[in-house]
C-alpha positions as a LaTeX table, in Angstrom:
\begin{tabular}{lrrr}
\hline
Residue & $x$ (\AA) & $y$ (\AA) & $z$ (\AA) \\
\hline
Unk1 & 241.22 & 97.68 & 122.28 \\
Unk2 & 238.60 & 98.32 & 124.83 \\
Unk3 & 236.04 & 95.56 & 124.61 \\
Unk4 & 239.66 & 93.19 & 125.36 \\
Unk5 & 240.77 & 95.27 & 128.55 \\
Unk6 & 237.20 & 95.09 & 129.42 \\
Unk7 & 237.27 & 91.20 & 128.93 \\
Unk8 & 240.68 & 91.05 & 130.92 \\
Unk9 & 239.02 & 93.36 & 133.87 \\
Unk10 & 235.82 & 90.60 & 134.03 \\
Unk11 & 238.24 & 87.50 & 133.85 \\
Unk12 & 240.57 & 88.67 & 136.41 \\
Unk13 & 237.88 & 89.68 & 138.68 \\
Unk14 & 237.39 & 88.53 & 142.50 \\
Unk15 & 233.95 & 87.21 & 141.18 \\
Unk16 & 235.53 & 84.70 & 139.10 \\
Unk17 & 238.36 & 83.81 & 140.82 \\
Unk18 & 236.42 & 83.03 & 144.47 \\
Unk19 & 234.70 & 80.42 & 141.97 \\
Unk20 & 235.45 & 76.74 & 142.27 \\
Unk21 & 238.54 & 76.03 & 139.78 \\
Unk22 & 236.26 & 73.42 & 137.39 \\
Unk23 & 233.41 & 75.94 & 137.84 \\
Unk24 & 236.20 & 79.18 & 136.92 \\
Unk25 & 237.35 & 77.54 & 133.87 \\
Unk26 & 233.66 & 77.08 & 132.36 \\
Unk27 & 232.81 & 80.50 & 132.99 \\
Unk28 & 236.09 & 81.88 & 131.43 \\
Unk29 & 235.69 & 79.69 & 128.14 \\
Unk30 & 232.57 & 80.47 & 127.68 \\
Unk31 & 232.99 & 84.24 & 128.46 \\
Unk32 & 236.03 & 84.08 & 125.65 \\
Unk33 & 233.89 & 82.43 & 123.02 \\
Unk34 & 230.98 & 84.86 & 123.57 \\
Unk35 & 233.49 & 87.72 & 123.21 \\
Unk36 & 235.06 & 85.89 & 119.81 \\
Unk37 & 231.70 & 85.90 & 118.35 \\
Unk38 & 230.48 & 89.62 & 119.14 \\
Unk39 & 233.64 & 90.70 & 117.43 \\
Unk40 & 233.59 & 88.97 & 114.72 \\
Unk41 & 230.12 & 90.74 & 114.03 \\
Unk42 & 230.78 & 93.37 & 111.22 \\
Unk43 & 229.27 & 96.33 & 112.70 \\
Unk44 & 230.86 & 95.88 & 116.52 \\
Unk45 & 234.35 & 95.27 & 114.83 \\
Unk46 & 233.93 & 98.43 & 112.68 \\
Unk47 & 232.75 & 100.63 & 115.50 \\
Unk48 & 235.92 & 99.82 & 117.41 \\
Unk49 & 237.94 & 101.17 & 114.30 \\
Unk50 & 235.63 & 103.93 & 113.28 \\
Unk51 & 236.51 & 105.44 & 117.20 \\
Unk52 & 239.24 & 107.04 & 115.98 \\
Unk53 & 237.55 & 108.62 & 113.13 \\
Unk54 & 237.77 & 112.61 & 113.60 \\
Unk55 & 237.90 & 114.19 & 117.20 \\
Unk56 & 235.59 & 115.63 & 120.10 \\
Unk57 & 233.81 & 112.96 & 122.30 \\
Unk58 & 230.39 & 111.70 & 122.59 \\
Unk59 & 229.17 & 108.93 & 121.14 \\
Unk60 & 229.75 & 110.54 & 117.81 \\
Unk61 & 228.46 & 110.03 & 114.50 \\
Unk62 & 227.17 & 106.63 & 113.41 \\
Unk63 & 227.49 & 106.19 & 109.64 \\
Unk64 & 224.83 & 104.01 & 108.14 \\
Unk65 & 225.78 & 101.92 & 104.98 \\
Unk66 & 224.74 & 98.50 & 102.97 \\
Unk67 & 227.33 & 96.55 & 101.11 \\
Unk68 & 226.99 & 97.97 & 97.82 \\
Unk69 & 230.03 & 98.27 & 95.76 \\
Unk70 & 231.93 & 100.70 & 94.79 \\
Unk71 & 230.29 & 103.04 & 97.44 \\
Unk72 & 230.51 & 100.32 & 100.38 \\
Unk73 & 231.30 & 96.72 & 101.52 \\
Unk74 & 234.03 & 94.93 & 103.80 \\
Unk75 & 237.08 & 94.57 & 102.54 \\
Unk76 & 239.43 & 91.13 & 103.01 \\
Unk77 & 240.13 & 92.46 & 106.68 \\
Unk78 & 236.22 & 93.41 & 107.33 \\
Unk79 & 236.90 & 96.62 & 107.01 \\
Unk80 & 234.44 & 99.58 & 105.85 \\
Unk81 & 235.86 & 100.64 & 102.42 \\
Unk82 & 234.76 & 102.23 & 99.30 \\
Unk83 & 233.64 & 105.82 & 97.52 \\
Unk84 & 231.59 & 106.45 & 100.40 \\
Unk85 & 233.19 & 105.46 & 103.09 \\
Unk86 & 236.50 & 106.85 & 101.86 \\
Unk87 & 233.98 & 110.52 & 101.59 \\
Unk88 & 232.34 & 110.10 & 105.33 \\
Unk89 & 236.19 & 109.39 & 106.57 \\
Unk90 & 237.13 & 112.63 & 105.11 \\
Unk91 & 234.18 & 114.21 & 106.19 \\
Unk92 & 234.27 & 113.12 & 109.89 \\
Unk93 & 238.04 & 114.18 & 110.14 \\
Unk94 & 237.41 & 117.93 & 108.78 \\
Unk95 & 234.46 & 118.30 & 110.53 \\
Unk96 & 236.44 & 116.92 & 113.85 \\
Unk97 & 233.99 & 114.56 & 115.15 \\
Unk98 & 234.33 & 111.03 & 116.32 \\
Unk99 & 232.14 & 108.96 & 114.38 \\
Unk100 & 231.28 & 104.80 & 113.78 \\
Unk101 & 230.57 & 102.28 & 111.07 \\
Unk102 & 227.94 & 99.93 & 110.50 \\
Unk103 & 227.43 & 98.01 & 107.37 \\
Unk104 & 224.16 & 96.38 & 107.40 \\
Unk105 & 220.65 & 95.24 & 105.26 \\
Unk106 & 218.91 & 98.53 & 103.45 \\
Unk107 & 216.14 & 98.15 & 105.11 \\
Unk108 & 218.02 & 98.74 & 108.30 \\
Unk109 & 219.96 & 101.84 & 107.17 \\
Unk110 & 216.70 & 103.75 & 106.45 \\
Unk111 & 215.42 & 102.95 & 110.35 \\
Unk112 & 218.24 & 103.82 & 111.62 \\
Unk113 & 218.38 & 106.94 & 109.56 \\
Unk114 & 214.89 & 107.87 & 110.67 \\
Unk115 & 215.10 & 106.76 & 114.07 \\
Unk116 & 217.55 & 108.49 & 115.96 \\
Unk117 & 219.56 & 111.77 & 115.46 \\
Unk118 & 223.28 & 111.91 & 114.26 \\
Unk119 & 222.73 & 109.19 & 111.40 \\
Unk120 & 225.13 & 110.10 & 108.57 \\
Unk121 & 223.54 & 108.15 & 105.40 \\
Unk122 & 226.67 & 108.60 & 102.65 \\
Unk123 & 225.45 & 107.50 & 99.82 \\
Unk124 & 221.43 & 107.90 & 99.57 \\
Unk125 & 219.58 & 108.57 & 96.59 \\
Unk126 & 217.94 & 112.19 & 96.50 \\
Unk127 & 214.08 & 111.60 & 95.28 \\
Unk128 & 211.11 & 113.91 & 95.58 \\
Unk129 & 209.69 & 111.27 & 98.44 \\
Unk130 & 212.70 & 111.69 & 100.57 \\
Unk131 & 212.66 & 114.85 & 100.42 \\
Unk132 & 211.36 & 116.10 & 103.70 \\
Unk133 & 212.54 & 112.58 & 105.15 \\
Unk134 & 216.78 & 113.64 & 105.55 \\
Unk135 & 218.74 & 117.00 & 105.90 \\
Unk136 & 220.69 & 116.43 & 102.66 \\
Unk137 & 224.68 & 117.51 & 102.55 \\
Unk138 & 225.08 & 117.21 & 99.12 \\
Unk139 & 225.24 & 115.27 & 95.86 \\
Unk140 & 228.44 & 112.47 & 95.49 \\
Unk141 & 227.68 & 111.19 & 92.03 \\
Unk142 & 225.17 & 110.89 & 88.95 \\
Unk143 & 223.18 & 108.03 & 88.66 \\
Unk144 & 221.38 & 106.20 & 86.31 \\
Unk145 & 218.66 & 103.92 & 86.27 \\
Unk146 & 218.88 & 101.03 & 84.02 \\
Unk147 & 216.46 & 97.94 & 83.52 \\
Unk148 & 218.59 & 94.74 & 82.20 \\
Unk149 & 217.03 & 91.57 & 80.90 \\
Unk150 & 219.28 & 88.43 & 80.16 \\
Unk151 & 220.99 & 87.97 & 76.60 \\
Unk152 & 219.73 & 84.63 & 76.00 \\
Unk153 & 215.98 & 85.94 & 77.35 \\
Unk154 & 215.34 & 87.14 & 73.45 \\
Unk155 & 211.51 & 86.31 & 74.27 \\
Unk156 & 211.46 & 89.40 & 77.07 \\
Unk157 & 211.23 & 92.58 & 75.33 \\
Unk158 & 210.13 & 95.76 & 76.80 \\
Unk159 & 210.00 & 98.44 & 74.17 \\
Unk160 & 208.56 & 101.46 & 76.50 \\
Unk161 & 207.52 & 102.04 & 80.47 \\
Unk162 & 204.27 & 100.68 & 79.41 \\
Unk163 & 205.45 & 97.60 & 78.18 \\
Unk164 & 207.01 & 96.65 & 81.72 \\
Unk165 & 203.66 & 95.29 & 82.95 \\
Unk166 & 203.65 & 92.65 & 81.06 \\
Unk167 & 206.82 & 91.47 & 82.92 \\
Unk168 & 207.96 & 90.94 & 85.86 \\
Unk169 & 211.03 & 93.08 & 87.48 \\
Unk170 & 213.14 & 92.66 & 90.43 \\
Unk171 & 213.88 & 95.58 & 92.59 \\
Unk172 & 215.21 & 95.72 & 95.74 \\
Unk173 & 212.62 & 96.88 & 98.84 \\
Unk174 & 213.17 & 100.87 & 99.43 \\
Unk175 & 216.21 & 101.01 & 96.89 \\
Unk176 & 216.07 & 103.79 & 94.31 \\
Unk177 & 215.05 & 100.95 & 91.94 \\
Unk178 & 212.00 & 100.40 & 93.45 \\
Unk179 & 210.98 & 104.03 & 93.88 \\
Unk180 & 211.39 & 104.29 & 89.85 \\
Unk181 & 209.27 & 101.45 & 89.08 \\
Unk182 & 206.73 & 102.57 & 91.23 \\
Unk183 & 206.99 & 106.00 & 90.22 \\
Unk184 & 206.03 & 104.70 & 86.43 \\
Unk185 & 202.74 & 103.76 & 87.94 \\
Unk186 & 203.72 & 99.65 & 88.05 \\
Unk187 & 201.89 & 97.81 & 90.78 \\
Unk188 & 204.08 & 96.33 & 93.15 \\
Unk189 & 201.77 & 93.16 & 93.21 \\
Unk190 & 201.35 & 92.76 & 90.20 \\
Unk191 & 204.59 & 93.78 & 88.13 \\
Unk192 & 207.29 & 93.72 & 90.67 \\
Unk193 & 209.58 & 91.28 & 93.18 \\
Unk194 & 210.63 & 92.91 & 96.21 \\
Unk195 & 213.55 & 91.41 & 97.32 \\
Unk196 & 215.61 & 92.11 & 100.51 \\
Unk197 & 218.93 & 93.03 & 98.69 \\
Unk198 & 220.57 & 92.39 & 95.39 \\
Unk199 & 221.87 & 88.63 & 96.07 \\
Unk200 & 218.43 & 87.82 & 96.26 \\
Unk201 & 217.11 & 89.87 & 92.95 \\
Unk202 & 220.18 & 88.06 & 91.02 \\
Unk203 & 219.25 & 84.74 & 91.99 \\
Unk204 & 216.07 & 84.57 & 90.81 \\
Unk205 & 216.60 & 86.54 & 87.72 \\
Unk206 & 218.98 & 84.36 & 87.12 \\
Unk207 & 216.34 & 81.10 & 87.77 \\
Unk208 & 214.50 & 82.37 & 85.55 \\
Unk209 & 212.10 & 83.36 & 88.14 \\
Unk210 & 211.92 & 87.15 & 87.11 \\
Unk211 & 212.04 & 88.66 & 84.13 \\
Unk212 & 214.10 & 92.10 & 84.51 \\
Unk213 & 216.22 & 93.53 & 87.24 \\
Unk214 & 216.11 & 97.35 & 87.90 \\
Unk215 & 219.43 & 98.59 & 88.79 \\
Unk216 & 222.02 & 101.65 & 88.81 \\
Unk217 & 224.24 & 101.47 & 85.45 \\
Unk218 & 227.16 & 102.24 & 87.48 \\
Unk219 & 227.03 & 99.86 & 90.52 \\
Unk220 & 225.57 & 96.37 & 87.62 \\
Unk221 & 229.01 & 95.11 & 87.23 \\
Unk222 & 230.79 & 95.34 & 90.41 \\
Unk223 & 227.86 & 93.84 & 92.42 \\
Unk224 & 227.15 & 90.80 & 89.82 \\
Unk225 & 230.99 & 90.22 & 90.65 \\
Unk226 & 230.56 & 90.55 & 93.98 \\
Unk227 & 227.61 & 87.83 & 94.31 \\
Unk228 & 229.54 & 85.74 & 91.49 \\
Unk229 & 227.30 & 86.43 & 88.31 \\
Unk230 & 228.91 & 87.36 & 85.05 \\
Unk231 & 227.90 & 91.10 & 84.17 \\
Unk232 & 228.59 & 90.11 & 80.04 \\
Unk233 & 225.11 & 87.60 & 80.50 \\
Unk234 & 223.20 & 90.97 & 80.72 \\
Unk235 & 222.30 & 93.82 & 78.79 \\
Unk236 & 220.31 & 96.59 & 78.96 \\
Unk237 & 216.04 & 97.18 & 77.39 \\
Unk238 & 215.52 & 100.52 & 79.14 \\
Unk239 & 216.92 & 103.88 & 80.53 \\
Unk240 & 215.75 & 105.64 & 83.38 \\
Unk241 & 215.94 & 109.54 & 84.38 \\
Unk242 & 218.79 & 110.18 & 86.13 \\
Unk243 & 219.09 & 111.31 & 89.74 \\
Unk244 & 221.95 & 112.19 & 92.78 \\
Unk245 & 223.26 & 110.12 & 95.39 \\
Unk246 & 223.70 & 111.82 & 98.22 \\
Unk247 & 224.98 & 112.34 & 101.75 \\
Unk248 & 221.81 & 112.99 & 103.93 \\
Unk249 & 221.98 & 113.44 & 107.77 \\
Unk250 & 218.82 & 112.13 & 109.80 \\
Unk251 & 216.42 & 115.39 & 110.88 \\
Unk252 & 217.30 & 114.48 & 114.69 \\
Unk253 & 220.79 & 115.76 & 114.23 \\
Unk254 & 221.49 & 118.96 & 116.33 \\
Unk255 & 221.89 & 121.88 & 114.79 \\
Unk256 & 226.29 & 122.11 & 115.76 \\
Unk257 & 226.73 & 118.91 & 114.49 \\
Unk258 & 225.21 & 119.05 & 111.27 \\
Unk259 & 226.68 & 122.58 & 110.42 \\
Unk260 & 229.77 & 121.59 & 110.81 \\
Unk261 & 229.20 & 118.77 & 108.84 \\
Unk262 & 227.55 & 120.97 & 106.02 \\
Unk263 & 230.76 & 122.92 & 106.11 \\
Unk264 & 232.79 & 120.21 & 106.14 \\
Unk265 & 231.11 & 118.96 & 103.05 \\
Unk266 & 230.96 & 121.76 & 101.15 \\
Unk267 & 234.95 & 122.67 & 102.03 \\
Unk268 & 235.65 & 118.89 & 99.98 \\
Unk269 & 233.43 & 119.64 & 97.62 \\
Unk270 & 234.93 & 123.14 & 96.48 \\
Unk271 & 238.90 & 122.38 & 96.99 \\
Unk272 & 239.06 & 119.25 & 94.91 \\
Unk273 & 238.87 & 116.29 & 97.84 \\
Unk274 & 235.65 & 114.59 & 96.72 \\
Unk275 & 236.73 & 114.65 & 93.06 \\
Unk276 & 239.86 & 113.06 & 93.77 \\
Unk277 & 238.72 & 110.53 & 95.96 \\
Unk278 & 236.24 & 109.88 & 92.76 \\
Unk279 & 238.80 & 109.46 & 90.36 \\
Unk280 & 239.90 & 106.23 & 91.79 \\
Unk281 & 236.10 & 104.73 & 91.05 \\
Unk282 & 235.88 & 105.16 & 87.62 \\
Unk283 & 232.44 & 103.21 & 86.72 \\
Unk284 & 230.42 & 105.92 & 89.08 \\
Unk285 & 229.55 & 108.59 & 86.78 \\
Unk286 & 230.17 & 111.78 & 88.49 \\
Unk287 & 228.57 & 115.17 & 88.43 \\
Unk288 & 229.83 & 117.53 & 85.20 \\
\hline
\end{tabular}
């Protein structure tokens, strides 16, 4: 409710009321419609919700997502939701800190997550590159790497790793995906298309424009749904290693915050709050 009392404050200020009455009405239209548009932007209306998230004060906790179902996306009243944001809720209130919500491109999620402390990254593949990049909490789920062709693309058949360069795969830019492909040695020139997210990759795989997509087995179906693609027109040539997403903190955390966030974590992890919160995601494959 603040950025409206705020509003109120400006509109009923002597300022605009020693204005001219034509001249007062322009300015309080257009100061209206500029407020209408900033909240309607995702990541201002969710940082107004995500206050009340925990306790303390401060500027809290900023939690650093892309829309990737089932772990995260905006639900019908642009709301955070999903089995990562339901995990950084819980996480936030145990470890009583206040904490906010943004929702925004990859890309952006990784700046932000090396850019400034208190950056709470809940779902983050672990790899041997970030290692040294995030203080990782813990593992949320198993994943696994899949490469997927289109059924009626008979013509593309990889049979091994090797076989991949004669194709070309689309992977999204600093998405697990990506990391695989390159870590098999494939030239990102040469063998891959970097696209921004996943509604690009889909469209031009499904152009024809790319050969393969490179994708977690658990997240394919629910984000060809979401971008209005029929999971059934796919199927997979090749399985990847498997690997843990993760929640990883940015290194500029202080020390208080991200110890009681560690405890926090591990407290949900070892009385039975993460695996219930789980349960009601069945297609992520969790850890045994």
């Amino acid at each position: 409710m603040r950025p409206y009392k705020d509003l109120q404050s400006i509109l009923n200020s002597r300022l605009v009321s020693s204005l001219p009455p034509a001249d007062s009405r322009v300015l309080r239209r257009r100061l209206l419609a500029a407020a209408a548009l900033l909240l309607t932007r995702p990541s201002l209306a969710q940082d107004g919700g995500a206050a009340e998230e925990g306790g303390g004060g401060g500027e809290g906790v900023l939690v650093m997502m892309e829309e990737l179902q089932p772990f995260s996306f905006l639900d019908e009243q642009r709301q955070p939701a999903g089995y990562a944001v339901e995990l950084a809720r819980e996480l936030l209130t145990r470890a009583d800190l206040p904490g906010s919500f943004e929702i925004g491109s990859w890309t952006r999620v990784l700046a932000k997550g090396r850019g400034r402390g208190a950056v709470l990254i809940p779902a983050i593949v672990r790899l041997p590159e970030r290692e040294k990049e995030y203080y990782w909490l813990g593992s949320i789920a198993r994943r696994r790497g899949m490469v997927y062709r289109l059924k009626r693309r008979r013509e593309v058949k990889p049979r091994n790793f090797e076989e991949l360069r004669h194709y070309r795969t689309a992977v999204v830019i600093g998405d697990a995906s990506e990391r695989e492909m390159l870590r098999l040695g494939l030239d990102p020139s040469q063998h891959l298309d970097r696209c921004a997210d996943y509604a690009v990759a889909l469209r031009r795989l499904f152009a024809g424009r790319v050969d393969l997509l490179s994708i977690s087995q658990g997240v394919a179906p629910t984000v060809l749904k979401q971008h209005g693609y029929p999971f059934e027109a796919m199927e997979p040539v090749l399985k990847l290693p498997e690997s843990l997403p993760s929640m990883a903190l940015s290194l500029a955390t202080d020390a208080p915050t991200r110890q009681k966030l560690q405890r926090a974590f591990d407290a949900m992890k070892r009385d039975g709050r993460m695996a219930e919160i789980a349960a009601r995601y069945p297609t992520l494959p969790q850890e045994p």
